[in-house]
C-alpha positions in Angstrom: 0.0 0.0 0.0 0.8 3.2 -0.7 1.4 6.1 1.4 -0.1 9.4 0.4 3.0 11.9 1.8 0.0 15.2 1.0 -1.6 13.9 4.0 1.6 14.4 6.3 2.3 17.6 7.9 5.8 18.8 8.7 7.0 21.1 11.9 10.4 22.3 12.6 11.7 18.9 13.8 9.0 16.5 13.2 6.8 14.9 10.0 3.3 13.7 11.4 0.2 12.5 10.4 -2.3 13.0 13.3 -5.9 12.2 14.0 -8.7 11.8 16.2 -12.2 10.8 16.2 -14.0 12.7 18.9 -17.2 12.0 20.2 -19.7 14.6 22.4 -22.9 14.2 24.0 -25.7 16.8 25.1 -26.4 16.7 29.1 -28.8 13.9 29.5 -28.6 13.0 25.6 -31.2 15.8 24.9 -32.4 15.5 21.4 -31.6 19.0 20.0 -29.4 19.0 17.5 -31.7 21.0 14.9 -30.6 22.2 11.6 -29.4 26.1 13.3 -27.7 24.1 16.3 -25.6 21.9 13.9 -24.5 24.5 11.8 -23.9 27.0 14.8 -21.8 24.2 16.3 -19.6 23.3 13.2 -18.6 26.8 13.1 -17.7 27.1 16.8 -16.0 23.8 16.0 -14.4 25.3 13.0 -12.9 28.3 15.0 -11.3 26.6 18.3 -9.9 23.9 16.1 -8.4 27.3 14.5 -7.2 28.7 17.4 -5.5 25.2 18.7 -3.6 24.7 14.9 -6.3 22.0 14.2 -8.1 21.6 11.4 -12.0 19.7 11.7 -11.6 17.8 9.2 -15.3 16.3 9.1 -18.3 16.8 11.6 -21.6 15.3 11.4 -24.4 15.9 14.7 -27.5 13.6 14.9 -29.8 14.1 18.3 -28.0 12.0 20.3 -24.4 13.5 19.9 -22.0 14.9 17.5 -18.7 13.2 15.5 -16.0 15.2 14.8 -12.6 14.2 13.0 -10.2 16.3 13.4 -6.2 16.5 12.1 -4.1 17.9 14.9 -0.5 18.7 15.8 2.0 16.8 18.7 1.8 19.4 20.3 -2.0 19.5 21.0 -2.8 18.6 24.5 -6.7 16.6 23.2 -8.2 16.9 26.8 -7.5 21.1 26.8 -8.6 21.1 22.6 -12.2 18.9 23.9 -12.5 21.5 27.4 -12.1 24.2 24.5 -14.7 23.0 22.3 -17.4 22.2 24.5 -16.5 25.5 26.8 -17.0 27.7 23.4 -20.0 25.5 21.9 -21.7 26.1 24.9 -21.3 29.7 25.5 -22.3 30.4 21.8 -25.4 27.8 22.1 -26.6 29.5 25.7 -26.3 33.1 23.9 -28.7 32.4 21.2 -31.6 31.4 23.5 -33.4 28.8 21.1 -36.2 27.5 22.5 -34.5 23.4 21.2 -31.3 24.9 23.4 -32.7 26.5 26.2 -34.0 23.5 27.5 -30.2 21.7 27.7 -29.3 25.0 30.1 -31.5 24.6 33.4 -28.3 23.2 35.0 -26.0 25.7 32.8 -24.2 22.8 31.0 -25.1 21.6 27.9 -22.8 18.8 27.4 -21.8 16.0 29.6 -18.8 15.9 31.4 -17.5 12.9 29.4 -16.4 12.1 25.9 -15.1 9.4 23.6 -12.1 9.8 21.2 -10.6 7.0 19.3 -7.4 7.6 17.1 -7.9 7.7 13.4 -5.1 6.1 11.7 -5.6 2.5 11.6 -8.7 3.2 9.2 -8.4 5.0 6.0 -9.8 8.5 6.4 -12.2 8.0 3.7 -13.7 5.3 5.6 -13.7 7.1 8.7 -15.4 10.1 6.9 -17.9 8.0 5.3 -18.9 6.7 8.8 -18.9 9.8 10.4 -21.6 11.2 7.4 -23.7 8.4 7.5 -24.3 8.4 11.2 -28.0 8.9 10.5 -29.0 6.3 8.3 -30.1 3.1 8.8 -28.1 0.4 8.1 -30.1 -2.4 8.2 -34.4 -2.7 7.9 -35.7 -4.0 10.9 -37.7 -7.2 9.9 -40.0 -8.7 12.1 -39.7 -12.4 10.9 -35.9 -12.7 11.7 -36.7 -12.4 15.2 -39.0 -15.1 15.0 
């Protein structure tokens, strides 16, 4: 197999090729991930990864939770990038006063205190992206007679 050397990223004394999989969920896993929310989010998203030298690389939010891939550097601390996101997210969310939000903020925290990430590098990224965008469909029809 080939390697793809665009993909790798160079710093003064290092050549790396870094991702992670990240995966956040609203306080009690509120169901409010609207159209506005999403889009509000992948901006906020957009901008800290900015600020931390990431780049979000893919994002996808259903009403459970939200997937985001994102490309980062070694020197990236992922627990301070995460605090970062779901600090700013928040702020920006509680400041618009949706009615879907405003809900998610009787406690002041909209997301929960935990998270998953999962390293992306044993997967090609395609794959990884195509999962991440297809979080919402079905992948199988439910049919009664196999549980017979």
């Amino acid at each position: 197999m080939e390697e793809n050397w665009n993909d790798w990223r160079t710093g003064r004394h290092v050549v790396y090729n870094l991702r992670a999989h990240i995966i956040l969920t609203p306080k009690y896993r509120r169901e409010i991930m609207t159209r506005r929310v999403t889009r509000l989010l992948e901006q906020v998203f957009g901008e800290v990864c900015t600020r931390f030298e990431c780049t979000l690389e893919s994002f996808e939010a259903i009403q459970g939770h939200a997937h985001l891939l994102i490309g980062y550097t070694p020197k990236t601390q992922l627990s301070t990038l995460i605090m970062s996101l779901k600090t700013n997210s928040s702020k920006q969310l509680r400041d618009q006063h949706w009615p879907e939000t405003d809900q998610a903020f009787h406690d002041k925290h909209f997301w929960t205190p935990s998270y998953c990430i999962a390293a992306a590098g044993e997967d090609p990224i395609e794959t990884m992206n195509q999962y991440i965008e297809n979080q919402d469909k079905p992948r199988r029809k439910y049919d009664k007679k196999q549980r017979s």
